[in-house]
VOPAMI-594478 format. One line per 10 residues: their letters; for each residue y, z, x of C-alpha. Coordinates in nm, 2 decimals. Example, Ala and Ser with C-alpha at 12.3 -4.5 7.8 and 13.67 -1.06 7.14 Angstrom:
BEGIN
as> -0.45 0.78 1.23 | -0.11 0.71 1.37
***
This chain:
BEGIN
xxxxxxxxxx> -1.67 -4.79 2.66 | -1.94 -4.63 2.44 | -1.87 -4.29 2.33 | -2.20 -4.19 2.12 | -2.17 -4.02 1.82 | -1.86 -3.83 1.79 | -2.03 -3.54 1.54 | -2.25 -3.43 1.84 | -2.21 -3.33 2.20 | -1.88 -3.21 2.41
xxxxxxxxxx> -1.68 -3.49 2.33 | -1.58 -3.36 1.95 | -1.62 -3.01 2.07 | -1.31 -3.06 2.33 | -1.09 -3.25 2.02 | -1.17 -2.97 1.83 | -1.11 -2.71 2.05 | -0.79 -2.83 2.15 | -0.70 -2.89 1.81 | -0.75 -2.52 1.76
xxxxxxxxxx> -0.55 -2.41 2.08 | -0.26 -2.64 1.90 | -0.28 -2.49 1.55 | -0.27 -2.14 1.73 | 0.07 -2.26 1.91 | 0.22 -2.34 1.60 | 0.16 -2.69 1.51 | 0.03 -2.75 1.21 | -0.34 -2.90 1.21 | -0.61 -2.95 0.94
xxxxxxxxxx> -0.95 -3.07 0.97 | -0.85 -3.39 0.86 | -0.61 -3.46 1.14 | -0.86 -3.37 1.38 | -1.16 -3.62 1.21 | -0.86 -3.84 1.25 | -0.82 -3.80 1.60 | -1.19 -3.82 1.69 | -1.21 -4.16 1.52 | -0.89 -4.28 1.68
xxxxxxxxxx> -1.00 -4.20 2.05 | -1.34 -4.37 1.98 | -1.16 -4.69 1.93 | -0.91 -4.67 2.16 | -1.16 -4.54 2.45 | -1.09 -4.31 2.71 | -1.02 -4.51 2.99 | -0.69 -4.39 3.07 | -0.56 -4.07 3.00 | -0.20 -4.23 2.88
xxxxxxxxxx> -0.41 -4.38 2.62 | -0.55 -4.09 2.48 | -0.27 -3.84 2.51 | -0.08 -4.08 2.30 | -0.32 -4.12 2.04 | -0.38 -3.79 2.03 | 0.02 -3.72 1.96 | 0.01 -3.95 1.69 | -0.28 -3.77 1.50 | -0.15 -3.44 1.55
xxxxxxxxxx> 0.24 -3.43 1.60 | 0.42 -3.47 1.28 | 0.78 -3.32 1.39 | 1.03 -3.33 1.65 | 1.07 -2.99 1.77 | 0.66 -2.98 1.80 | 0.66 -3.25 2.10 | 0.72 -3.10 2.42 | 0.46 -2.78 2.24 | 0.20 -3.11 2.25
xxxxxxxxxx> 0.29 -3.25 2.61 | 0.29 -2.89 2.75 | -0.06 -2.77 2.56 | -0.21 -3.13 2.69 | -0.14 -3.11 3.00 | -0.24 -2.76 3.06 | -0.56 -2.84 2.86 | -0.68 -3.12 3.03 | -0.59 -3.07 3.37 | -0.87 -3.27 3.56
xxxxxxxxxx> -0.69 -3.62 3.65 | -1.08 -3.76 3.52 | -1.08 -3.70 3.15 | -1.26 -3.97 3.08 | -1.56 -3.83 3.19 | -1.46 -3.45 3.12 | -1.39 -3.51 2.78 | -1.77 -3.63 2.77 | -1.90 -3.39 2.96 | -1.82 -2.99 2.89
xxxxxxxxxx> -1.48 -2.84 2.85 | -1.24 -2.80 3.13 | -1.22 -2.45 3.33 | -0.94 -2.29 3.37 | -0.73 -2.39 3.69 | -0.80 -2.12 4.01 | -0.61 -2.06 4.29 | -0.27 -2.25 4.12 | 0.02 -2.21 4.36 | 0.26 -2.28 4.07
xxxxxxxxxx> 0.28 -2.36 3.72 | 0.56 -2.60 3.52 | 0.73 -2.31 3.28 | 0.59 -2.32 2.92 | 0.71 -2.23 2.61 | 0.60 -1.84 2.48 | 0.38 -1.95 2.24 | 0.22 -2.25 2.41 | 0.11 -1.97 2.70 | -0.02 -1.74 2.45
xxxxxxxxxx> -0.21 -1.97 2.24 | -0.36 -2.07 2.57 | -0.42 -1.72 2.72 | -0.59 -1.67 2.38 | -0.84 -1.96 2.43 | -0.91 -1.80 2.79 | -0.99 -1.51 2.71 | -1.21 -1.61 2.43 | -1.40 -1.83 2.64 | -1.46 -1.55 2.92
xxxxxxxxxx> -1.57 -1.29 2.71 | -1.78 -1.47 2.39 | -2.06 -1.68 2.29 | -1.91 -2.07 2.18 | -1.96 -1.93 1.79 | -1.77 -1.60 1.89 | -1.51 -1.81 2.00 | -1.46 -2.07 1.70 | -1.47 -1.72 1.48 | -1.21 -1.57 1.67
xxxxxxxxxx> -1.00 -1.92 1.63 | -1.04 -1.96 1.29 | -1.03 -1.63 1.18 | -0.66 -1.57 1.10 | -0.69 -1.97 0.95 | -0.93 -1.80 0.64 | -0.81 -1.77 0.28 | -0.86 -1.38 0.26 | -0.74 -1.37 0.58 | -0.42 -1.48 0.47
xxxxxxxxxx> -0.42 -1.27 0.15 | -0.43 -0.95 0.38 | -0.18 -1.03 0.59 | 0.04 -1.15 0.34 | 0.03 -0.80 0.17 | 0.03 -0.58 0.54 | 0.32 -0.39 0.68 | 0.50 -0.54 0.96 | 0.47 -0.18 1.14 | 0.09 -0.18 1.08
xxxxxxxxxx> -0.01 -0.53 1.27 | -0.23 -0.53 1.55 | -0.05 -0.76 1.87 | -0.26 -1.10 1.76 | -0.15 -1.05 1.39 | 0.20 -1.01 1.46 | 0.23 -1.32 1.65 | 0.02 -1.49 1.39 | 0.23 -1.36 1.11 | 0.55 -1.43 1.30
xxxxxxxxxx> 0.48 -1.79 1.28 | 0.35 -1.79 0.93 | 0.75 -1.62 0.82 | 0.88 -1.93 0.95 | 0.75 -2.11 0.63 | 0.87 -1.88 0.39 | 1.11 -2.08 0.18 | 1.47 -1.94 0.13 | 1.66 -2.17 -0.10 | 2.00 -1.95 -0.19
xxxxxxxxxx> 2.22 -2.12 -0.49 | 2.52 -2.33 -0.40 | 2.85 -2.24 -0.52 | 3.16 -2.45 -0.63 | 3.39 -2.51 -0.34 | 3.80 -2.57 -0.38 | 3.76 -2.99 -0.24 | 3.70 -3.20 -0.50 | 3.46 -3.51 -0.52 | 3.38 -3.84 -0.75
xxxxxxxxxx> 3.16 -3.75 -1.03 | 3.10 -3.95 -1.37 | 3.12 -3.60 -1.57 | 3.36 -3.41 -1.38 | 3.62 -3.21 -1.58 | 3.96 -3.36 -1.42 | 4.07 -3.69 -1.38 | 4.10 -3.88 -1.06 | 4.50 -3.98 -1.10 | 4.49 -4.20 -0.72
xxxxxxxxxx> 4.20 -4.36 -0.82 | 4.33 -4.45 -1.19 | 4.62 -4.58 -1.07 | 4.46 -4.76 -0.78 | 4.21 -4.92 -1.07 | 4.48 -5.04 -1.27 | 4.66 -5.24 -1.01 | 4.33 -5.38 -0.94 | 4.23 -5.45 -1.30 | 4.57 -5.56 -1.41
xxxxxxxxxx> 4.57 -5.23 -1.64 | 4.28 -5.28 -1.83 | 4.01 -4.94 -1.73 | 3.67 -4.94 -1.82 | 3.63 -4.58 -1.76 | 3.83 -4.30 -1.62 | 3.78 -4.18 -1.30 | 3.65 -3.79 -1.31 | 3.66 -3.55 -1.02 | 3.49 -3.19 -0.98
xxxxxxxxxx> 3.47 -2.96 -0.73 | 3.20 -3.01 -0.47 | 2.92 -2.75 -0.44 | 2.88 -2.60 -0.08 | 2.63 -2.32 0.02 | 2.76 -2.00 0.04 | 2.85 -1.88 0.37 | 2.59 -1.54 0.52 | 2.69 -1.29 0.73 | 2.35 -1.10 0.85
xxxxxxxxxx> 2.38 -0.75 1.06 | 2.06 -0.69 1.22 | 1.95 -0.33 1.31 | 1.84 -0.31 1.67 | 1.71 0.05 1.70 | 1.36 0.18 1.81 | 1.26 0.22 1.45 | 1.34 -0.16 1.33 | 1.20 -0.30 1.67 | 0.93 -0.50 1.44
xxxxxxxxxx> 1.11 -0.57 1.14 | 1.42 -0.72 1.36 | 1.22 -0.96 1.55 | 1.06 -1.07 1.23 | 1.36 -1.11 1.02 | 1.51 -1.28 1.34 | 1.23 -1.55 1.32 | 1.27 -1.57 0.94 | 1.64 -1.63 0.91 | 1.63 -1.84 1.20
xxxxxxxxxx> 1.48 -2.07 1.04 | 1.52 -2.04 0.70 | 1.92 -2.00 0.69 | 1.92 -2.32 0.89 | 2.12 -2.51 0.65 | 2.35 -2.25 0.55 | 2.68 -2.16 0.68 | 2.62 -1.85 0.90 | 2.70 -1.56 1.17 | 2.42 -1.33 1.27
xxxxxxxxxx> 2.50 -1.00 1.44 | 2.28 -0.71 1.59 | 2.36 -0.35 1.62 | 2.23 -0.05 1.74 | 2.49 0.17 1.99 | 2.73 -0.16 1.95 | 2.76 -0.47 1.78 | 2.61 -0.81 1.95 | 2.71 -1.15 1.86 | 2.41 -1.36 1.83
xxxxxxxxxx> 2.56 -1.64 1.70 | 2.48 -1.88 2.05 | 2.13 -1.77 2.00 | 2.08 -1.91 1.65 | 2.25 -2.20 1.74 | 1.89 -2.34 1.94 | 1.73 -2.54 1.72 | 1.33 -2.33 1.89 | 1.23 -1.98 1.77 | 1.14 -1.93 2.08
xxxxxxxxxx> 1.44 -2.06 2.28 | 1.62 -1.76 2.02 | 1.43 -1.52 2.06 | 1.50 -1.53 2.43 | 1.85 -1.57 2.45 | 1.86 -1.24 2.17 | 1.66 -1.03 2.48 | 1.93 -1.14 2.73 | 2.22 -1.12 2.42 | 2.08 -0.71 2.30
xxxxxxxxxx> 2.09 -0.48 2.60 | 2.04 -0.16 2.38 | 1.71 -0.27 2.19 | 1.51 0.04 2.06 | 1.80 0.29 2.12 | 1.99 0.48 1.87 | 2.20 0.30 1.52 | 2.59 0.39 1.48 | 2.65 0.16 1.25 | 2.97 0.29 1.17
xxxxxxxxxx> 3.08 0.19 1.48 | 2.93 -0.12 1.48 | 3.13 -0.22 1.14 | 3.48 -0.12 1.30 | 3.38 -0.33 1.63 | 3.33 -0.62 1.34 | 3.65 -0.54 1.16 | 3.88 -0.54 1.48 | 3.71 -0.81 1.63 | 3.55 -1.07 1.39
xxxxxxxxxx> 3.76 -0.99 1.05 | 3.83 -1.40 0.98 | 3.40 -1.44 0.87 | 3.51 -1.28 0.58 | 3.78 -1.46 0.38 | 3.80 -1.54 0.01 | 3.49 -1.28 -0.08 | 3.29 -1.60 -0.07 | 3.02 -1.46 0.21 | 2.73 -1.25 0.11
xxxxxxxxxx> 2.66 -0.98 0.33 | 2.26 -0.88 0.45 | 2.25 -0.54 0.61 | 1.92 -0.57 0.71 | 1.86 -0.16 0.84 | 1.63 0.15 0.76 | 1.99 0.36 0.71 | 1.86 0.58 1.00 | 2.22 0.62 1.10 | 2.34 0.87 1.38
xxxxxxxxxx> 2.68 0.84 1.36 | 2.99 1.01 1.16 | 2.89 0.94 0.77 | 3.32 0.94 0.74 | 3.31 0.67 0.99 | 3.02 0.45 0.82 | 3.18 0.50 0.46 | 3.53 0.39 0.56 | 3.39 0.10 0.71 | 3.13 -0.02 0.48
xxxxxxxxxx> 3.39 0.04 0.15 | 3.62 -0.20 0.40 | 3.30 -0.46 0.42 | 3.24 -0.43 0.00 | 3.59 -0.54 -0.09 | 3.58 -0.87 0.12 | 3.24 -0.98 0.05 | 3.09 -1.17 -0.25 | 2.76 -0.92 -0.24 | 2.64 -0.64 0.03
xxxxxxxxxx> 2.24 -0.65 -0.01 | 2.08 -0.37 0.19 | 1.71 -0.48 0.31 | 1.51 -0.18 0.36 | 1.14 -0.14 0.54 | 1.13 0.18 0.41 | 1.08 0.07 0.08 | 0.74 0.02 0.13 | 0.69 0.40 0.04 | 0.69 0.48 -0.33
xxxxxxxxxx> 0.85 0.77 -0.32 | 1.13 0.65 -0.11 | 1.48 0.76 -0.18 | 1.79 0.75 0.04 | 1.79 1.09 0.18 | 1.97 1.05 0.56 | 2.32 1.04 0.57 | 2.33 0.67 0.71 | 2.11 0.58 0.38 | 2.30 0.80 0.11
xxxxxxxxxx> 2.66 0.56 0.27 | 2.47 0.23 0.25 | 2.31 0.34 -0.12 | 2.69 0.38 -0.20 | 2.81 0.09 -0.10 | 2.53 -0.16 -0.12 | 2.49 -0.38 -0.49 | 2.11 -0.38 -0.41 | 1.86 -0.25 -0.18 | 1.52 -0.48 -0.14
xxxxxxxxxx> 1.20 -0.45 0.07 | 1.15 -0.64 0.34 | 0.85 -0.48 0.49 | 0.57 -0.75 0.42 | 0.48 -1.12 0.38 | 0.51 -1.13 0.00 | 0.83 -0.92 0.01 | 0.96 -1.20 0.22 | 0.86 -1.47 -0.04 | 1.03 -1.25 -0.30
xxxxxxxxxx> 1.32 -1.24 -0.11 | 1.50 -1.56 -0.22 | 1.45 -1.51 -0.59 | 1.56 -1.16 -0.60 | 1.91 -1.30 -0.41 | 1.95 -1.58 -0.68 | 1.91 -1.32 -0.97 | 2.18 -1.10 -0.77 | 2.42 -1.36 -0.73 | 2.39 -1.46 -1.10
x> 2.55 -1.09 -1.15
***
């Protein structure tokens, strides 16, 4: 089947576009991938529509958990059973008069209610703009430096999928097993004498043993309340997936403490975020954390053995319950953690100093207090731990 040139006409405009509704779903795209994907459809022709939705998964899917994001954007894209010639010939319209739809993941509907709109209410060039836009180098650089609390609604999802890449490398500590190891500081006595059976007593070397590093274990108490409503979906996204190789037990609390420990155990942001809205049932109410921290003691007490696990308190200290209550508790949480760190939004103000009684507790308490209000604080975040833990 002849194509034509791919660099004019619908045909590359469609890749391109879909490309773009992809990239806004999450999946990571360049330019590259989608001259890749034009070239690769010319050859294998567009005869069946098996054909090109596989060759279009090669090009652009490079991980697992982006899959069923590809089969669900394809198939809502290119609805028309003839994409042969619709690929050819303009860009599909939306679907009218749809009975019902297959569920879709969150961000595969809004990328796609994004294109939508775009297309109804702009000009072709107002719509790539409008794509690319958030893709732009100083675009990026502005974001990076905004306040959570400032975002417009596109920025915010476009931001909450850009904290997912933030790396979070935390240092590993020494754990009580002990493993092989040429240079380890004790010798391996079993293994010695095991060897010189086997070598009739003559060793070559001496077995060694040292103790096997392990990451250290996190405990992470997320603040709920109306006034952390951004920054706790955020830092929910972020530790999600950042903290996915650590040892760990997430908790929310606003009125009372939430165990969202089956939520973090989905392997999709979305699929978390979710199962948190059906986990929380006092989002944007008031904070007792105080309360919260005795719930945690009576209840949840064996997460903290051997002061191994560092503590993030991740809160704006807006507390409205008894300051005897929230000091009790939080000097209980010092003495059986390795480190309480206290992120703050509010630090984002220069002039900030803990003034309400839930802040004055946790300034108390807390070995450090770091911002968490922005991209670039995020990025920050890891370093500033390591430097902590080197205390």
């Amino acid at each position: 089947m002849q194509l034509g040139d791919a660099r004019s006409g619908k045909f590359s405009d469609n890749i391109i576009g879909f490309a773009r509704a992809l990239r806004r779903a999450g999946v990571p795209i360049d330019s590259a991938r989608i001259a890749l994907a034009i070239t690769s459809l010319l050859e294998v022709g567009l005869s069946r529509k098996d054909d090109a939705k596989h060759t279009l998964e090669a090009v652009f899917v490079s991980r697992n958990q982006d899959r069923e994001i590809f089969g669900q954007m394809f198939d809502s894209y290119f609805r028309n059973p003839e994409i042969a010639q619709k690929l050819i010939s303009q860009m599909l319209p939306k679907a009218k008069g749809v009975i019902s739809e297959p569920k879709r993941r969150a961000r595969v509907q809004e990328a796609l209610n994004a294109v939508g709109k775009a297309a109804d209410t702009t000009s072709n060039k107002e719509l790539e703009l409008d794509l690319d836009a958030a893709m732009t180098a100083s675009e990026s650089k502005r974001l990076r430096h905004a306040d959570f609390q400032s975002l417009s609604a596109s920025e915010f999802l476009l931001v909450e999928k850009l904290v997912k890449q933030v790396p979070f490398a935390l240092p590993r500590i020494l754990g009580r097993r002990m493993v092989s190891h040429p240079k380890g500081q004790k010798l391996d006595w079993a293994k010695v004498m095991r060897e010189t059976q086997r070598l009739g007593g003559e060793l070559l070397h001496l077995p060694r043993l040292r103790r096997k590093p392990q990451p250290l274990p996190l405990l992470v108490l997320v603040d709920v309340s109306g006034s952390m409503e951004r920054y706790a979906r955020l830092m929910l996204t972020f530790l999600h997936q950042a903290t996915r190789k650590s040892p760990r037990a997430v908790f929310a609390f606003g009125t009372h403490l939430s165990d969202l420990r089956p939520a973090f155990n989905k392997l999709d942001g979305d699929d978390m975020l979710e199962l948190v809205n059906s986990i929380v049932d006092d989002f944007a109410g008031g904070t007792l954390l105080g309360e919260a921290l005795e719930e945690l003691r009576k209840n949840h007490q064996r997460l903290l053995v051997g002061r191994r696990t560092v503590i993030m308190l991740i809160s704006d200290g807006l507390d409205t319950g008894s300051p005897e209550i929230l000091n009790k508790n939080l000097a209980w949480l010092k003495q059986r953690c390795r480190r309480l760190i206290w992120l703050n939004p509010l630090l984002r103000f220069d002039a900030y100093s803990p003034s309400a009684q839930g802040a004055i507790q946790l300034h108390l308490h807390a070995d450090a207090m770091l911002a968490i209000h922005n991209l670039s604080r995020l990025e920050e975040l890891a370093e500033s731990i390591v430097q902590l833990l080197k205390k």
